[in-house]
C-alpha positions, 0 to 999 in steps of 0.5 A: 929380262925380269927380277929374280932377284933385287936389292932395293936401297931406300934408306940413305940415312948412315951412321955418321950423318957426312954427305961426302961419305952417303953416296960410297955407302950406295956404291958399296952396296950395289957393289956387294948386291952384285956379288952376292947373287942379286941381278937387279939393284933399285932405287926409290924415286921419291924426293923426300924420305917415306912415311914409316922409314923417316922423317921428311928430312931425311936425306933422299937421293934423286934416283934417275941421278944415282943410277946413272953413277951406279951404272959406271960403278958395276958392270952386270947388275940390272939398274931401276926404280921401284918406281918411277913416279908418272907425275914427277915427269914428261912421259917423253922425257922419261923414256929419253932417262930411260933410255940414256941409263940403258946406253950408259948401263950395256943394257941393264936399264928396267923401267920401274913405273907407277902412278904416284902416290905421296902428296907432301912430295907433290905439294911442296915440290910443286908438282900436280897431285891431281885425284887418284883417278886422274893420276892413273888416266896420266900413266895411261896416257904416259904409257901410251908415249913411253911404249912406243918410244922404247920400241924404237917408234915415234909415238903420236898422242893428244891426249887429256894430259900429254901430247907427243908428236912423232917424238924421236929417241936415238940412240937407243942400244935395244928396242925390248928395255922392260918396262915394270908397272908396281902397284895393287890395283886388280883393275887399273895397274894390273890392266896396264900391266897386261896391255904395256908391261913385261913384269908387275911388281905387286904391291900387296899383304903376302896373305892377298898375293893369291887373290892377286895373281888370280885377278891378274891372270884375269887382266892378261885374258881380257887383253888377249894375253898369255898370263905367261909371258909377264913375270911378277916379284914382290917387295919384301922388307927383310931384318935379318941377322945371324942372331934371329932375335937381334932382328926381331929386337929391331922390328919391335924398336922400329915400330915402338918409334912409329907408334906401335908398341909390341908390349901393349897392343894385341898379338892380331894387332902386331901381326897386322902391323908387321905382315909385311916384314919377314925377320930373323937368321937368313935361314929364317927369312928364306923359310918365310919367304918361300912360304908366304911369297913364292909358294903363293906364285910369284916369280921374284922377289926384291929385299929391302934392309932397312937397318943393316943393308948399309953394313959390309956382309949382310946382303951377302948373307941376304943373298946366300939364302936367297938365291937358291929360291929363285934361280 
């Protein structure tokens, strides 16, 4: 099982603003997701919303909590993260989460990882932020638990950061639930990526994509693996709308609210700032993509939708468009 296609849910702020009416809007989503040829729906794990998306306000969904109510609300589309942060969890009781989602789910569990990244979460929530590379010494030693776990195996490990001794997890529907790393990293994620993981989101500017899959084949030959056998997507952030310029009319409204004003900075300056948006008719954005995205090498692609996903029909016409391209 990889991602072929995914529609990743990040935003939950809805015109409106009534919590009895936010969740709906979710399952309405995923709903039109999986009949719109996306065979994977995500969520971010974060507990506040992100920098450049909104304010730390801003409502924000645990995501183990939501898919678990998305699991009972659809029936074929794969369930994840994109991703799970490593510190905001016993690596034993993820795979226990994990595995509980793919029970409740008929199989339709992928397990998004990474390391973490956002400190606000962290100082304010309490949890550990630790440096960059102690945060990446903690997947390591997660994946070393989770693994095993998920493979139907009772993991021993006393290790820097974790323990687990002969730790149980039953039931468990299958013994190959995919594990997914996301990240950037040529040397430690994409190295985890070839040791634990079947798939690598990879977290990158389109014009690094090239440099990236080369380092990851790098990563695989190193681990005596078969480049072959781990699929890889990208995480596009898409504004699209039957009308090309009402979506560029939005890029440039959003980036002026975070400071960049497409009237005064440099044309290098704007295309820098926006590399990774991929805006305009859903043919446009299917054009842009195939060419910046998947002509590079990669096999996937997850969409995000910012400003209009929430409304009825546009990731149908996300996915008419994008569906061809990957199936």
């Amino acid at each position: 099982m990889s991602i072929r296609l995914g529609y990743q849910i990040p935003n939950f702020s809805y015109p409106g603003g009534n919590v009895a009416d936010l969740f709906p809007t979710v399952i309405a989503q995923a709903q039109e997701a999986e009949s719109a040829g996306f065979d994977t729906v995500l969520v971010m794990d974060h507990f506040y919303q992100l920098p450049g998306i909104g304010s730390p306000d801003e409502p924000m969904l645990e995501a183990y909590t939501a898919l678990g109510a998305l699991a009972t609300a659809t029936s074929t589309i794969n369930l994840s993260t994109l991703v799970t942060g490593n510190t905001y969890r016993n690596p034993a009781m993820l795979a226990k989460t994990i595995t509980t989602l793919d029970v409740i789910s008929g199989g339709r569990a992928i397990l998004g990882l990474g390391a973490g990244w956002f400190e606000l979460e962290h100082h304010e929530m309490g949890y550990e932020f630790g440096t960059f590379t102690e945060r990446f010494e903690r997947l390591e030693e997660a994946l070393q638990i989770i693994e095993p776990m998920l493979r139907g195996e009772k993991p021993e490990l006393d290790g820097k950061w974790y323990q687990a001794h002969g730790t149980r997890n039953n039931p468990q529907l299958r013994t190959d639930l995919p594990i997914m790393l996301g990240g950037g990293g040529e040397k430690k994620t994409f190295g985890m990526a070839a040791r634990y993981a079947q798939h690598l989101n990879v977290i990158a500017a389109p014009s690094e994509l090239p440099r990236k899959l080369d380092a990851l084949a790098k990563r695989c030959e190193e681990a005596g693996r078969d480049r072959s056998t781990i699929k890889t997507s990208f995480l596009a952030t898409v504004f699209l709308d039957e009308d090309g310029d009402k979506a560029r009319a939005e890029v440039v409204k959003r980036m002026r609210a975070n400071g960049v004003d497409h009237d005064t900075v440099s044309a290098d300056d704007w295309a820098k700032a926006t590399e990774r948006f991929f805006v305009g008719s859903p043919d446009e954005v299917a054009a842009d993509i195939k060419a910046r995205v998947l002509d590079a090498g990669i096999d996937g692609l997850t969409i995000n939708m910012l400003h209009n996903g929430h409304e009825p029909g546009n990731i149908t016409l996300a996915g008419k468009a994008l569906a061809p391209l990957v199936n």
